[in-house]
C-alpha positions in Angstrom: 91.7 128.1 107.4 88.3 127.4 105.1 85.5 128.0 105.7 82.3 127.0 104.0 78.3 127.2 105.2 75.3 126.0 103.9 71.8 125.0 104.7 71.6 121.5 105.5 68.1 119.6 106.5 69.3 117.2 109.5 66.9 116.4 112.9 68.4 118.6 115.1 69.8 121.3 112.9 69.3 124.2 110.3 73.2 124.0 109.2 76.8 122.7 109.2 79.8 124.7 109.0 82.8 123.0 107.9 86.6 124.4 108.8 89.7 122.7 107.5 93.0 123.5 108.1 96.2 122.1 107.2 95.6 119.2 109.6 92.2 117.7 109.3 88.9 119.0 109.1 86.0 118.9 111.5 81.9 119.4 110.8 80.7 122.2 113.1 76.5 121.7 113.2 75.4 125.3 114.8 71.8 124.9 116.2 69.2 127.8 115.2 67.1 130.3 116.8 67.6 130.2 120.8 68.7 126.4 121.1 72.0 126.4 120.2 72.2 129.2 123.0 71.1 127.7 125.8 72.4 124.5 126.1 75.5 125.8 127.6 75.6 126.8 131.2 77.0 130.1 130.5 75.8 133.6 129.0 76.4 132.9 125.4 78.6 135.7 124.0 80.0 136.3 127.1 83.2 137.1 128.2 83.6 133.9 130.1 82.2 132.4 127.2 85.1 133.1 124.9 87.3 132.3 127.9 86.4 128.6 127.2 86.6 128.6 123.5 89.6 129.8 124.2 90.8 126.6 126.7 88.8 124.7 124.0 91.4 125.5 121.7 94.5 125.1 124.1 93.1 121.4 124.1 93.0 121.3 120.5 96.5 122.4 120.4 98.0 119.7 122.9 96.2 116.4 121.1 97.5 117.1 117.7 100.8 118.1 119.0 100.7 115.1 120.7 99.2 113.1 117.6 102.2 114.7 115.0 105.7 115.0 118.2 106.5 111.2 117.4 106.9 111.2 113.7 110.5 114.1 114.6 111.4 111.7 117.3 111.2 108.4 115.7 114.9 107.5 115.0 115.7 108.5 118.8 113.0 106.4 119.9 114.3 103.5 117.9 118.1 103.7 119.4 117.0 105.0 122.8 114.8 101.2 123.3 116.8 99.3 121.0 113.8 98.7 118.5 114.2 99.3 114.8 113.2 102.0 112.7 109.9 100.4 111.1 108.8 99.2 114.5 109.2 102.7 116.0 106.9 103.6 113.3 104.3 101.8 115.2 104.1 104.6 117.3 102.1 106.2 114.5 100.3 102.8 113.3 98.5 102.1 116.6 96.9 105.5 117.4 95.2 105.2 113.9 93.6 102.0 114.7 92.1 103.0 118.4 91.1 105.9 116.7 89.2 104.7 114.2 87.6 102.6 116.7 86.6 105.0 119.0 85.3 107.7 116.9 81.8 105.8 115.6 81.3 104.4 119.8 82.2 107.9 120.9 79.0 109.6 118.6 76.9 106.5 119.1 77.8 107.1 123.4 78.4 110.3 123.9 75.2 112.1 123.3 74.5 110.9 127.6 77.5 112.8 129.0 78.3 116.5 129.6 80.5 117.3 127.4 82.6 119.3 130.4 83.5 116.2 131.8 84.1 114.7 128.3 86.5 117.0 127.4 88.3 116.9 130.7 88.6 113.3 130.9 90.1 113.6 127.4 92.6 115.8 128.5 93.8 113.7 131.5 94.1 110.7 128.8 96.5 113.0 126.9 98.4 113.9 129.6 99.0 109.9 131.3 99.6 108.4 127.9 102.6 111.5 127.5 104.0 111.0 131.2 103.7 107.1 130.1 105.7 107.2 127.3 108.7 109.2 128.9 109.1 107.1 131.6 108.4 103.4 129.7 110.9 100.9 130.0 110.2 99.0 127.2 108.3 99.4 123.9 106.0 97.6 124.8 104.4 100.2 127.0 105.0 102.6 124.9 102.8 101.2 122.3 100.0 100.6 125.3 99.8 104.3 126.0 99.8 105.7 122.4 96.7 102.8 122.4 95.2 105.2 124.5 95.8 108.4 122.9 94.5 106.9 119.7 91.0 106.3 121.5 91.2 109.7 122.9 92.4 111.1 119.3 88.8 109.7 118.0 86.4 110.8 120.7 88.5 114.1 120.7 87.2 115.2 117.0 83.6 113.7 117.7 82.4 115.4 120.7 84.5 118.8 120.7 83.2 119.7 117.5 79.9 121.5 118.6 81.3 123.2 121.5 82.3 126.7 120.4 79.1 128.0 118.7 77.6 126.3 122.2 79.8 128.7 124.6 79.1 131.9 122.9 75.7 131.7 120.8 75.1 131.3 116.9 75.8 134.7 116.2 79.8 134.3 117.5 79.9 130.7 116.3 82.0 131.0 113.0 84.9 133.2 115.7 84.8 130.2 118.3 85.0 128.2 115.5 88.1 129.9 114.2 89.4 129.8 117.1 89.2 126.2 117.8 90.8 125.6 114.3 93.7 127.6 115.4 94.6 125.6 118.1 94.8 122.3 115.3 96.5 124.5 112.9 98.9 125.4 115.5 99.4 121.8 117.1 100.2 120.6 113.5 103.0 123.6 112.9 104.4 123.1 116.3 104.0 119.6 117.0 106.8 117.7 115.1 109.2 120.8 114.9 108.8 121.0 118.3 109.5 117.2 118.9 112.6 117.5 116.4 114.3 120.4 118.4 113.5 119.6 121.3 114.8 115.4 121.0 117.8 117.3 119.8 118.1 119.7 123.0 117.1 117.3 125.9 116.1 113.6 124.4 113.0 112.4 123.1 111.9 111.2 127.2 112.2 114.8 128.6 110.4 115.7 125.5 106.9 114.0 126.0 107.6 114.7 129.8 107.3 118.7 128.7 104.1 117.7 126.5 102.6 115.5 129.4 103.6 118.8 131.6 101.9 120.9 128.8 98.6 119.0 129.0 98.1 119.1 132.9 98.6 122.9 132.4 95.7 122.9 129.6 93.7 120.6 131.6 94.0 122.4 135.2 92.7 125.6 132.7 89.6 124.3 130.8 88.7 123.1 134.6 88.7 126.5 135.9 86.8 128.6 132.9 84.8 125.7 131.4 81.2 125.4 131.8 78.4 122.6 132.3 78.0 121.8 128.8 74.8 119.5 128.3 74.9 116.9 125.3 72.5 117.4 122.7 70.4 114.2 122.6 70.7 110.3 121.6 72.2 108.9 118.2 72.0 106.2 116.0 73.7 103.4 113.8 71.3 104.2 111.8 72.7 107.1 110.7 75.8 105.8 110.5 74.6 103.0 108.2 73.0 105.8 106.5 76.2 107.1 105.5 78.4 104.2 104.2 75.7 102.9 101.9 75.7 106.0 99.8 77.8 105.2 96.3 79.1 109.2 96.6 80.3 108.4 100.2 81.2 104.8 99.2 83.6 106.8 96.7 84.3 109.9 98.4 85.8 107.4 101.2 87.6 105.2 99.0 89.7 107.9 97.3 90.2 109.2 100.7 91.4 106.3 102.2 94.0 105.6 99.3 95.5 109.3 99.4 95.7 108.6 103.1 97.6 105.3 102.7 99.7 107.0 100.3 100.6 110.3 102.6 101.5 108.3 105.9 103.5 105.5 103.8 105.4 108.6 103.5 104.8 110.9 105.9 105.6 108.9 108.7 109.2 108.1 107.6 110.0 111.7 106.3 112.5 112.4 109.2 114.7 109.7 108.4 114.7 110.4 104.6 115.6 113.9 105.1 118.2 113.4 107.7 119.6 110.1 106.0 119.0 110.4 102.6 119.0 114.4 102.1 121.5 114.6 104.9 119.9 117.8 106.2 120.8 118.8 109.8 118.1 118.8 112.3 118.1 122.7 112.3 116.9 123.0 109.0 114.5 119.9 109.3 112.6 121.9 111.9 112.6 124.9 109.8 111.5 123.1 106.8 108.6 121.2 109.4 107.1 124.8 109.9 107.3 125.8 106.5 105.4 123.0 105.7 102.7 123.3 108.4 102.5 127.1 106.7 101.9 125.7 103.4 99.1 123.8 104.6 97.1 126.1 106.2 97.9 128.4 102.8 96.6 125.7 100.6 93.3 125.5 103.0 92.6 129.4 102.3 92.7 128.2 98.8 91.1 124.8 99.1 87.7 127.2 100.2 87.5 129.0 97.1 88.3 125.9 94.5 85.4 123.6 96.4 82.8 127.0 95.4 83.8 125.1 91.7 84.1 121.5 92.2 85.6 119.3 95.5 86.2 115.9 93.3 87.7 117.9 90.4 89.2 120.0 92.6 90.6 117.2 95.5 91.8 115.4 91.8 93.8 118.1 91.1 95.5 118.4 94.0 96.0 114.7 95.1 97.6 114.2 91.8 100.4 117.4 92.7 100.6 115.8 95.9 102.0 112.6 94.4 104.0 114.2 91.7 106.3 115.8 95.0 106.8 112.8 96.7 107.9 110.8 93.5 110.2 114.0 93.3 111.5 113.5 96.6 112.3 109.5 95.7 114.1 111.2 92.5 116.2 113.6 93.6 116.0 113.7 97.2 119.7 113.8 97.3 119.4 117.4 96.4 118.9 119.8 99.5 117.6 122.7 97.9 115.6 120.4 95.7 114.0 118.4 98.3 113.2 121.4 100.7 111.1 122.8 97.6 109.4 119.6 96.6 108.6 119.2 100.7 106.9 122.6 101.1 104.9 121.9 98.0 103.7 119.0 99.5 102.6 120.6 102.1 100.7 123.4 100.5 98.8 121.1 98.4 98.1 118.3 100.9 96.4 121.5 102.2 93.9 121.1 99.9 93.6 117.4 100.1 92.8 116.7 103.0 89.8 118.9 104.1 88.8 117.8 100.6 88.1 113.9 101.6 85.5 115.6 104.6 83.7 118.2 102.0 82.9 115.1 99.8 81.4 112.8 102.2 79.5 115.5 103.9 78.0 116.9 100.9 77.3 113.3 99.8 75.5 112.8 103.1 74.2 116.3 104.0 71.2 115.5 106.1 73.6 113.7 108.8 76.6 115.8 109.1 77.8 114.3 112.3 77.4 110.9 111.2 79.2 111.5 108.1 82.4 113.1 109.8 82.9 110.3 112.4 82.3 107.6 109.7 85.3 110.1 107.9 87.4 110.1 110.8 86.7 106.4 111.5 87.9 105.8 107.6 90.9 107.9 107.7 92.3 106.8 110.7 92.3 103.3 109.5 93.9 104.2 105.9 96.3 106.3 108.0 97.4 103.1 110.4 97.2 101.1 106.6 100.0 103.6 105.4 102.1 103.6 108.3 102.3 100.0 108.5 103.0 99.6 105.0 105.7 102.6 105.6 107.4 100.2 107.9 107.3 96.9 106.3 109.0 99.1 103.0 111.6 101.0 105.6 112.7 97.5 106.9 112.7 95.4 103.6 113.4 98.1 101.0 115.0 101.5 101.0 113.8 105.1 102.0 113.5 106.3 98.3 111.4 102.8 97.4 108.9 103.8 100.5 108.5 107.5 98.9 108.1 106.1 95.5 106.0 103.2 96.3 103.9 106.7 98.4 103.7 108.4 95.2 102.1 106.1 93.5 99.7 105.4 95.5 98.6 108.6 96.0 98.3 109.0 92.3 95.9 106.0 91.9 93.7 107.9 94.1 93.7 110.9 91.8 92.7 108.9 89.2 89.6 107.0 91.1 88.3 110.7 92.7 88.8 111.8 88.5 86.9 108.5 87.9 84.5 109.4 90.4 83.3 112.5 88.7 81.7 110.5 86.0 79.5 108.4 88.4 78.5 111.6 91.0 78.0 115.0 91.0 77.7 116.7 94.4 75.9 120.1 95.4 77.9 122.8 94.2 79.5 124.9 97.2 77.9 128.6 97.7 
């Protein structure tokens, strides 16, 4: 995990702490002096406190487990409802779009609900569009409840966000923070391993029953230990329009949304190109998945210290290392050992990537932190529904390698515009 601080002039607060992890990245705004403190219906700092940080993060754990299970389960779900391969991949494709949807209503709505009952009406989301999807008949249905999760995916990342410095005070804010991040990190390491063994053990049906199972047990938990959490005040399009007008944002999102584009063309298929196309068994699949998810969070620790330098140099860098392994993998994916190097690669450098597209347009909008990370997530999630549909209509019409190659490039052309980029904007140099 990064993390980076600094003083940010906004309406409501001194600063914004932003952690990334191999997953995603989230804005964190921490209210000062006595505010932040007691907004929360529990002693901050106390034991029940961490408690709920703690449940916080269990929560955090089951939606990006549920957000990443699919993509190790797709070619069962294809033969177990008689759909093919590149509509499966839907699966991946609809989520983005709800989500992108959701995340700019959820900060523009949200601000009039205690965020106790957000969180928990979140969870019960998770947990019906998971018990949905293992008993569906049809595709069909199954598409409708990943609908769902898509719009809870976006509110998710908008309203949880402030919560752990808000449970335990400022001073233990940057811990709850942690912790919270260690719930994503560990979603994204667990999540499609776990869907790739476990579709292999006892189908891909019995598998999202186990996650829906999973989420009642996380939900019944943050019931118990989780305070009245007040929300913070109204918000604005304004602020919002505020963002995308910006030419740093305005680039900061367009090289973001190409890598994007690029990484789920690939990323969403990658089970079917190792098993088909590497012929790897599912054993090593999963152990590669977990390697992978290692490599990200690795390549966050070191993300931290190259944005101290530059975050468009630096997300340049990276991006164009990114695309160099998945033109590999089109290359010489045929070769195990080969592959599983290129694939861990990826994964450590993606690490870098993607909290990278988040440090650019916050610091390119640093008076509205919040506005600028659901406009991000809003962006993202669009690109990565962009990628996964393009993904699908390559996997049906081409060939495995084409898709990977046709990734690699893609993610290269947004290296260049970020390298572009750094002739047009400079943005504050990270302390």
């Amino acid at each position: 995990m990064t993390e980076t601080e600094g003083e940010m002039s906004t309406r409501d607060a001194t600063r914004v702490r932003v952690v990334s992890t191999s997953s995603c990245a989230a804005a964190f705004p921490i209210q000062s002096g006595s505010a932040g403190a007691a907004v929360a219906t529990v002693e901050p700092g106390s034991k029940r406190g961490w408690v709920a940080v703690g449940a916080i993060a269990l929560g955090a754990f089951i939606v990006v487990m549920t957000e990443t299970m699919p993509v190790g389960l797709l070619p069962r779900i294809a033969d177990g409802l008689h759909v093919s391969l590149g509509l499966a991949g839907l699966m991946v494709l609809v989520p983005g779009f709800s989500a992108a949807v959701s995340a700019p209503l959820f900060f523009l709505g949200s601000g009039r609900f205690n965020r106790r009952s957000v969180i928990l009406v979140l969870g019960l989301t998770v947990l019906v569009s998971n018990a949905v999807v293992a008993v569906a008949p049809n595709f069909a249905l199954v598409l409708i409840a990943r609908m769902f999760f898509g719009a809870t995916l976006g509110a998710f990342w908008t309203v949880v966000s402030p919560v752990g410095p808000k449970l335990v005070g400022p001073a233990g804010g940057t811990r709850a923070i942690t912790i919270i991040a260690a719930g994503i990190s560990g979603g994204t390491v667990v999540g499609l391993p776990a869907g790739q063994f476990l579709g292999d053990l006892v189908g891909w049906r019995l598998t999202f029953a186990a996650a829906a199972a999973a989420t009642l047990l996380v939900v019944v938990a943050q019931a118990v230990v989780l305070p009245g959490i007040p929300p913070d005040g109204p918000t604005h399009v304004r602020d919002l329009v505020a963002v995308v007008t910006r030419r740093a944002a305005q680039l900061g999102m367009a090289a973001g949304a190409v890598v994007f584009i690029g990484q789920f063309t690939a990323w969403t298929y990658i089970t079917p190109f190792l098993m088909d196309h590497t012929h790897l068994p599912g054993s090593v699949i999963s152990l590669l998945y977990v390697i992978y998810g290692c490599g990200g969070i690795v390549g966050s620790l070191i993300a931290g210290s190259l944005f101290k330098r530059t975050v468009i140099g630096s997300f340049a860098g990276a991006a164009t290392v990114v695309a160099a392994m998945v033109i590999g993998l089109a290359s010489v994916g045929t070769l195990p050992w080969l592959a599983g190097l290129l694939f861990v690669l990826w994964g450590l450098f993606w690490g870098i990537v993607n909290p990278g597209t988040l440090v650019w347009i916050l610091d390119a909008a640093a008076e509205t932190p919040e506005a600028a990370s659901a406009v991000n997530v809003t962006n993202l999630q669009i690109a990565l529904a962009a990628g996964s549909g393009l993904g699908a209509v390559l996997v049906t019409s081409t060939s495995l390698p084409t898709v990977f190659l046709t990734a690699g490039f893609i993610i290269l052309a947004s290296a260049v515009l970020s390298a572009v980029a750094m002739r047009f904007v400079t943005l504050a140099r990270r302390e």
